[in-house]
C-alpha positions in Angstrom: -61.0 -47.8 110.1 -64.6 -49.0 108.8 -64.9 -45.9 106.6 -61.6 -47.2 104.7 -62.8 -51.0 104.9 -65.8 -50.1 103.5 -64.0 -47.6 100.9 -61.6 -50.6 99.9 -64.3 -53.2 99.7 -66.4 -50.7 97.1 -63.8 -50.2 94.8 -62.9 -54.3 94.9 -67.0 -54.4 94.1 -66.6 -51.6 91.1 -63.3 -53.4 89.7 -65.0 -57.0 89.8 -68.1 -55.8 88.3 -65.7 -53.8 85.2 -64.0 -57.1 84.8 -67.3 -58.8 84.5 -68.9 -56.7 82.3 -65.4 -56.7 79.5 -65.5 -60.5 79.7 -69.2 -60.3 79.4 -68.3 -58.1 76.2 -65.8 -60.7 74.9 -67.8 -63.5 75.2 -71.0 -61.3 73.7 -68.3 -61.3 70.3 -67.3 -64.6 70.5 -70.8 -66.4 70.8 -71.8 -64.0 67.7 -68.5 -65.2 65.4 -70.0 -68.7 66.1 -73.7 -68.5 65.8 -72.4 -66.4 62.1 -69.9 -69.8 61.9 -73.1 -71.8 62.2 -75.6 -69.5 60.4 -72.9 -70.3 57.3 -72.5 -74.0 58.0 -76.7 -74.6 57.7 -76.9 -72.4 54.9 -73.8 -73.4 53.2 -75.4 -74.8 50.0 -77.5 -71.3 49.7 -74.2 -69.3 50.3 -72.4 -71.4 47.4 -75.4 -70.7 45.3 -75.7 -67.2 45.4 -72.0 -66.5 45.2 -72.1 -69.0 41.9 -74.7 -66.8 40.6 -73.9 -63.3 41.7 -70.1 -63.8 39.9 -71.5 -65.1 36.5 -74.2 -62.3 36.5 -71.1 -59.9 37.3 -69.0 -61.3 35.0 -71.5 -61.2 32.6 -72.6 -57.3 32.8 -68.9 -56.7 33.3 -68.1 -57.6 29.8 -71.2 -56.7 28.0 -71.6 -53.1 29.9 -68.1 -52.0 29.8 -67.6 -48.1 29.7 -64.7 -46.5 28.0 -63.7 -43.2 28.1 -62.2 -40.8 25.5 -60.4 -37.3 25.6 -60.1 -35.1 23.1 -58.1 -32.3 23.9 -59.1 -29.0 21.6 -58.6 -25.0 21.6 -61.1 -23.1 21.1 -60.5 -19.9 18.2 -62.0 -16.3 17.6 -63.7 -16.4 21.3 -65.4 -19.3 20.9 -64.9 -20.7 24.2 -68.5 -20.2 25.4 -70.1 -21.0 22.7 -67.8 -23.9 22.9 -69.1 -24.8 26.5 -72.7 -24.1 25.9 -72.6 -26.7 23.1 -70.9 -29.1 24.8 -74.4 -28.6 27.6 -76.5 -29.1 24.8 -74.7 -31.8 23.3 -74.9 -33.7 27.0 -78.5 -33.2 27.5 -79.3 -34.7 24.2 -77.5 -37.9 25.7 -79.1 -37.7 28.6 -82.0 -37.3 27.3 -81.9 -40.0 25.0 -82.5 -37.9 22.1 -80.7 -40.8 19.3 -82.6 -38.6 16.1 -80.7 -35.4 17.2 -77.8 -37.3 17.5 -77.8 -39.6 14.5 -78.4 -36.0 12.7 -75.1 -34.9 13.5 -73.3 -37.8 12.4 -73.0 -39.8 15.6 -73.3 -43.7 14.1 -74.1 -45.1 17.9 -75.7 -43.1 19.7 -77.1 -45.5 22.4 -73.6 -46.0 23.1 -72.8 -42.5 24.0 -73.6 -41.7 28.1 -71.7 -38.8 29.0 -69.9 -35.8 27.6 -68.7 -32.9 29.5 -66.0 -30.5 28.9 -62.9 -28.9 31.3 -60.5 -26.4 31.0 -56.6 -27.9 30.7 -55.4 -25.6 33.9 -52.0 -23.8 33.0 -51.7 -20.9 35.0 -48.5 -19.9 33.9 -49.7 -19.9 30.2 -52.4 -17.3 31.2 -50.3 -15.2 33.1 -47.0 -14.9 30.5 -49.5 -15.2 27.6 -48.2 -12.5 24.9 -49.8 -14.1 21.7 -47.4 -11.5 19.5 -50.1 -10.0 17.7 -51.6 -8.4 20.9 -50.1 -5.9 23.3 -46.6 -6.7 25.1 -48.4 -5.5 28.1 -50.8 -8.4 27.8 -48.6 -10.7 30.0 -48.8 -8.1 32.8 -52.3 -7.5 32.4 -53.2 -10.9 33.0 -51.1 -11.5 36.4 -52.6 -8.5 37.4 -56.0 -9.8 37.5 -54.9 -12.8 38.4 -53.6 -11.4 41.8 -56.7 -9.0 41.8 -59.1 -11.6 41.7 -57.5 -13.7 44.5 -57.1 -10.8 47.1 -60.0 -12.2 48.6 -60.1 -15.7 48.6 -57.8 -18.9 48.0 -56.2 -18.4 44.9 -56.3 -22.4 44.0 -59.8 -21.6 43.8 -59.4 -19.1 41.6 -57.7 -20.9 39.3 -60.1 -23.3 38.9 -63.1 -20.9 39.2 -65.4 -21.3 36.1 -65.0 -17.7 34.6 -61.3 -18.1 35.6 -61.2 -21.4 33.9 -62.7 -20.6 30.3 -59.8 -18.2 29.8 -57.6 -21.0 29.2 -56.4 -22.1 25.9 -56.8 -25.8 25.8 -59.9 -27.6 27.3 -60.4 -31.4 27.5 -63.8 -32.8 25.9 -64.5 -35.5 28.3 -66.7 -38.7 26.3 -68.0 -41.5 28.3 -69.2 -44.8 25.8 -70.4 -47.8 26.2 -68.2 -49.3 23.8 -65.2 -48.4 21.7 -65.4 -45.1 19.7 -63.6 -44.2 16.3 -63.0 -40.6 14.7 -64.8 -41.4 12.0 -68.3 -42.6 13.2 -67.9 -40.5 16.8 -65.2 -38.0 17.3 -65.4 -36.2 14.1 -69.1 -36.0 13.9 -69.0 -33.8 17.0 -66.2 -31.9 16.0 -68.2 -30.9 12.7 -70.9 -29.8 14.6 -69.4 -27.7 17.3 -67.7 -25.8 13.6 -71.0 -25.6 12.3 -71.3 -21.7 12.9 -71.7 -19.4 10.4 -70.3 -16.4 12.6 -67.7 -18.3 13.5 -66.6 -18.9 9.8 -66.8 -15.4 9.2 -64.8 -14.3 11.7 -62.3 -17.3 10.3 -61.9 -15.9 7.3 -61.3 -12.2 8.4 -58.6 -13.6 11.1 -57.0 -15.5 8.6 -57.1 -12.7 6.2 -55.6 -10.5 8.7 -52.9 -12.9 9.5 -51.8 -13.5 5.8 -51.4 -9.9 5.4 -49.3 -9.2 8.4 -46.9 -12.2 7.3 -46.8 -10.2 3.6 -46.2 -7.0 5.1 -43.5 -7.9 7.4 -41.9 -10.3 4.4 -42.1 -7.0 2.5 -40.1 -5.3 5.5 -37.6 -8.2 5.6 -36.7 -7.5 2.0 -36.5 -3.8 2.4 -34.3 -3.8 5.1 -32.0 -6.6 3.0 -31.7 -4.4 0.3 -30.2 -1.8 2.9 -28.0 -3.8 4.5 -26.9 -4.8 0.8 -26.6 -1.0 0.0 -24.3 -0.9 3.6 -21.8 -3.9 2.7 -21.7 -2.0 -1.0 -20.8 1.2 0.6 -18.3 -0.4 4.0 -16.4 -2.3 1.1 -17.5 -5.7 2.6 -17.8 -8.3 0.1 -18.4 -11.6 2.3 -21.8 -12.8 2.5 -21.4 -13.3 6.2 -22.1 -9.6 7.6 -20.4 -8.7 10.9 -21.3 -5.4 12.6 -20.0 -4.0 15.3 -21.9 -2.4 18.5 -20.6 1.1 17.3 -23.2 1.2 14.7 -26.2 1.5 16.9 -28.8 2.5 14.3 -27.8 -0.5 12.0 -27.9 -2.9 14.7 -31.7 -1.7 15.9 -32.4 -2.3 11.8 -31.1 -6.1 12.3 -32.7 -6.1 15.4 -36.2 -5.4 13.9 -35.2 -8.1 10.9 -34.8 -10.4 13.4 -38.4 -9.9 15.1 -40.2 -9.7 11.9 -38.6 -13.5 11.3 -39.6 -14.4 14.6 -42.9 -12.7 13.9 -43.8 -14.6 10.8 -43.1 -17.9 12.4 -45.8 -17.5 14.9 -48.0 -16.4 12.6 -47.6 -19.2 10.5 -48.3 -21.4 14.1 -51.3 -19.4 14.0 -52.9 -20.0 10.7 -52.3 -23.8 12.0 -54.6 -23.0 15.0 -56.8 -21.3 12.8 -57.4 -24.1 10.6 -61.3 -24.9 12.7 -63.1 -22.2 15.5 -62.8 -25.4 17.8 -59.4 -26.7 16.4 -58.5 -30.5 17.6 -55.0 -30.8 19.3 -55.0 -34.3 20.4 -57.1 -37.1 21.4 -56.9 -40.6 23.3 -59.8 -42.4 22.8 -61.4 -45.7 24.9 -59.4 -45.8 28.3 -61.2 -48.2 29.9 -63.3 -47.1 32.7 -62.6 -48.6 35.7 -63.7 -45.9 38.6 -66.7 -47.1 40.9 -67.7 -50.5 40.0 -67.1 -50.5 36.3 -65.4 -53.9 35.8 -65.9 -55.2 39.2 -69.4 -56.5 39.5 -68.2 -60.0 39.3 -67.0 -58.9 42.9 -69.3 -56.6 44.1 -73.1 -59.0 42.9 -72.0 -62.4 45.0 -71.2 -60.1 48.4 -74.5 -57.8 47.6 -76.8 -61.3 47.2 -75.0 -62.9 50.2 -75.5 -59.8 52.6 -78.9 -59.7 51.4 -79.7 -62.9 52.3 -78.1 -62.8 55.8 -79.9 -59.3 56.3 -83.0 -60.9 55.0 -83.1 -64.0 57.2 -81.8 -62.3 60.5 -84.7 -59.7 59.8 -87.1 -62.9 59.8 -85.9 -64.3 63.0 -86.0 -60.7 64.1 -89.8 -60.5 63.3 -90.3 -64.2 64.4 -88.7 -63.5 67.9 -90.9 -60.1 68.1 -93.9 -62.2 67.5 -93.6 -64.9 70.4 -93.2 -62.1 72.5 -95.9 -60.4 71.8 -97.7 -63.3 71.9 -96.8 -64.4 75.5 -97.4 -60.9 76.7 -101.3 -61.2 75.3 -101.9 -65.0 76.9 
């Protein structure tokens, strides 16, 4: 019976001394809220101050360091896509570097404002893997899922895609310009384009794809009119006067011949669409130009400056009564 008494009376000691210690806890958080409650009170004028402050110097740098950013989407031509990238490096640690006479060389009007330019590739798998750009092989297509599949045998394939030598194999890429103020195609934008076309290898190999393009569209324009004059010497011969030609599945040879008109139409259109492509190595699709940046704390300092110089000053005058508290008591312990 003692054994249990003094079993019961132990945990009774254990349970009071938990309770003790939680309310001990609460009243720790409580006495803390108002010594802070206080600490604001005495220093109100201070607090007011430096909030005051910290908002019109946010304010302030808000609106006269605003960043901007600008996209221009572009394809790069002939192969170009490296050369394209490693530009783009150079181009970035000029502005970095704060090189303003390489970049007032090339064009660029402001370039103090410029801070960052960087380039991506516009991710569209499915372009890469059906891509048959009708002047290469049909097999193309399946060439490329293959290595698509090969390449991610043995890891994630959403890495992959956006590996860097995946990545450069796609046909759009995003130019990515970061500016202190607004930008315009005329004193920005185009300068840069002109030089990432300033190449004379590039040109060269502009004018032999063009070349080579003009004279498929001839040939295959030669071809349509050949095969019109046959189909002309068929209606003569079948008696069929109408202009409006309608043949009949039994003819199998004639319809293969329409059937080869009809691709060397659909051939010449997207050749055309080339020579559109064609018109610059790095050709300019699209762009959208000052977004206003608003990531980190672009636009927010008139927040973010009165809570930095308020913790500050708490941190600053809690670390003196800190130090001040440190010092009596190493004091006392000397005397």
């Amino acid at each position: 019976m003692s054994q249990n008494s003094t079993n019961s009376d132990n945990q009774e000691i254990d349970l009071t001394l938990i309770s003790n210690k939680i309310k001990g806890f609460y009243d720790g958080i409580g006495t803390s809220i108002f010594r802070g409650i206080l600490f604001f009170k005495r220093n109100l004028l201070i607090v007011g101050i430096l909030f005051i402050a910290g908002a019109a110097l946010g304010t302030y740098l808000d609106v006269n360091n605003e960043t901007f950013d600008s996209k221009i989407i572009v394809r790069p031509n002939f192969g170009s896509t490296d050369y394209l990238y490693s530009k783009i490096d150079l181009l970035d640690s000029k502005i970095k570097n704060r090189d303003t006479l390489f970049l007032k060389s090339i064009g660029v009007e402001n370039p103090t404002d410029l801070t960052k330019i960087e380039i991506e590739p516009v991710v569209d798998i499915y372009s890469l893997v059906n891509y048959n750009e009708k002047n290469a092989a049909v097999t193309q297509n399946t060439q490329n899922f293959e290595l698509v599949k090969l390449l991610a045998e043995d890891g994630d394939i959403n890495k992959v895609i956006k590996d860097k030598a995946t990545s450069k194999n796609y046909y759009s890429h995003t130019i990515h310009l970061v500016t202190k103020g607004f930008v315009t195609d005329d004193k920005t934008i185009d300068p840069i384009l002109n030089y990432l076309n300033n190449n004379s290898y590039f040109d060269n190999l502009k004018k032999i794809y063009v070349e080579n393009v003009n004279l498929n569209i001839k040939k295959n324009e030669e071809m349509i009119v050949q095969i019109n004059t046959l189909l002309e010497k068929f209606s003569t011969a079948s008696g069929q006067k109408s202009d409006k030609l309608v043949f009949y599945n039994e003819n199998t040879e004639l319809n293969e011949v329409l059937k080869t008109k009809q691709a060397l139409v659909y051939e010449i259109g997207t050749k055309r669409e080339q020579l559109v492509n064609f018109e610059n190595t790095i050709k300019k699709n699209s762009s959208i130009l000052n977004i206003k940046n608003t990531e980190s704390v672009n636009g927010k300092l008139k927040f973010v400056l009165p809570l930095i110089l308020i913790f500050g000053f708490v941190f600053i005058r809690l670390f003196l009564n800190f130090y001040r508290r440190q010092t009596l008591k190493a004091q006392q312990n000397i005397t």
